[in-house]
SEMARRO-709840 format. One record per atom (N, C-alpha, C): residue in three letters; x, y, z. Coordinates in steps of 0.1 Angstrom, whole numbers, plus 5000, padded with zeros to 4 digits. Layout:
ALAXYZ ...
END
This chain:
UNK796588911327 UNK795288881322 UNK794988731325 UNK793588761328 UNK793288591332 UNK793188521320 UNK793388411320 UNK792488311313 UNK791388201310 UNK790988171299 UNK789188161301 UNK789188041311 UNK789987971307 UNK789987841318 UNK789987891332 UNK790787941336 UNK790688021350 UNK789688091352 UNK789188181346 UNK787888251347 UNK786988161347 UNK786488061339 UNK785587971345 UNK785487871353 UNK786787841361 UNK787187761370 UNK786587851387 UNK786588001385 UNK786588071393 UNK785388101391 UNK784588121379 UNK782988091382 UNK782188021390 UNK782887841383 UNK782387731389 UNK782387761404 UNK783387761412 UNK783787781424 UNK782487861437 UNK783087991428 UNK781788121432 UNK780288041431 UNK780087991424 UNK778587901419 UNK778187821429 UNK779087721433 UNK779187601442 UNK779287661453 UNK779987771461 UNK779587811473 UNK778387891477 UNK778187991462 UNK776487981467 UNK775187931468 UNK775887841460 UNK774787701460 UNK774287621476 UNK775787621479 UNK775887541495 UNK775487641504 UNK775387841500 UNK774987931513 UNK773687851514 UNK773387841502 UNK771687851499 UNK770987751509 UNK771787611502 UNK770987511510 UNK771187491525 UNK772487581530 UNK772287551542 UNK771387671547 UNK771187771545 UNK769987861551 UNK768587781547 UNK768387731541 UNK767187631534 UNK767187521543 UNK768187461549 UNK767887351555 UNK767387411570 UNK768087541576 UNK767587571587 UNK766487631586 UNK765987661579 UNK764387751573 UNK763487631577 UNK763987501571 UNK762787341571 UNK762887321582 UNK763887321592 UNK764387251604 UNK763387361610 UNK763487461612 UNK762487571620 UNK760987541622 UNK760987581606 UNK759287531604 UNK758787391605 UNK759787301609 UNK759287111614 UNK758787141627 UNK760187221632 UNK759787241648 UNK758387341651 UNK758287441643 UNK756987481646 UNK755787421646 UNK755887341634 UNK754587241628 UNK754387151639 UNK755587041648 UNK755086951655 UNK755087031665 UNK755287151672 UNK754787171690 UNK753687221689 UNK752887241674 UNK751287271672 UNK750987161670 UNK751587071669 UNK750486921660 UNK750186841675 UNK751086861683 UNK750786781699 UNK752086701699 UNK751686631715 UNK752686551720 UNK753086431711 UNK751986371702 UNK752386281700 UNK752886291677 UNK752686351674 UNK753986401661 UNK754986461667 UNK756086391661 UNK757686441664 UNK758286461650 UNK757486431638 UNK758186391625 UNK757186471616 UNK758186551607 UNK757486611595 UNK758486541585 UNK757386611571 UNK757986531558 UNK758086651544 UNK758786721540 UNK758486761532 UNK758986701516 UNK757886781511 UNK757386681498 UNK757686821489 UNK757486801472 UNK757786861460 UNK756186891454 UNK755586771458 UNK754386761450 UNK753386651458 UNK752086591454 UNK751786541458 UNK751986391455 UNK752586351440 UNK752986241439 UNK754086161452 UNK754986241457 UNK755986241463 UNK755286231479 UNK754286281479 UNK753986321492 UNK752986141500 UNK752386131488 UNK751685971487 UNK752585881486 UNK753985891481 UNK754985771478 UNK755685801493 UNK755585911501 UNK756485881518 UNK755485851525 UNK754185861522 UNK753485811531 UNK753085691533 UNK753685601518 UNK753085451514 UNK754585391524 UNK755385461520 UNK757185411526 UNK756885431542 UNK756285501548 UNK756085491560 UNK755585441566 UNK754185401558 UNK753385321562 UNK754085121564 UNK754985161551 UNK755385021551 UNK756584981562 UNK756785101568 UNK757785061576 UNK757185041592 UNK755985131592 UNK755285061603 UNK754284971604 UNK754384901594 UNK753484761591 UNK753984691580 UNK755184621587 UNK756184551573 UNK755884421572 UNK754584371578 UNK753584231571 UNK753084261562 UNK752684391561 UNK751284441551 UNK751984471536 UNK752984471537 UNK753484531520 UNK753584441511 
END
């Protein structure tokens, strides 16, 4: 018979590897759809950004901005 410590050591485990299937099919899902988004956007976007919300989406735009105008900040 198992024990509870073992049994939930072997939960955790099972949990943590499908956690990591997840995000790596999730990362190749973003990686896909970036590449779709910029060979429609033209030659000159090479860079997507995904965001949660729009707060987040205004705070990489301000960070970007500041990186390509680092007098202006």
């Amino acid at each position: 018979m198992l024990s509870a410590k073992h049994t939930a050591q072997s939960m955790k485990e099972t949990t943590i590897n499908i956690i990591d299937g997840l995000q790596g099919q999730q990362a190749q899902l973003k990686r896909l759809l970036a590449q779709k988004v910029c060979s429609h956007a033209g030659p000159n976007f090479n860079h997507i950004f995904f965001t949660n919300s729009g707060s987040e989406a205004v705070d990489s735009a301000l960070k970007a901005l500041s990186l390509q105008y680092p007098g202006y900040a």
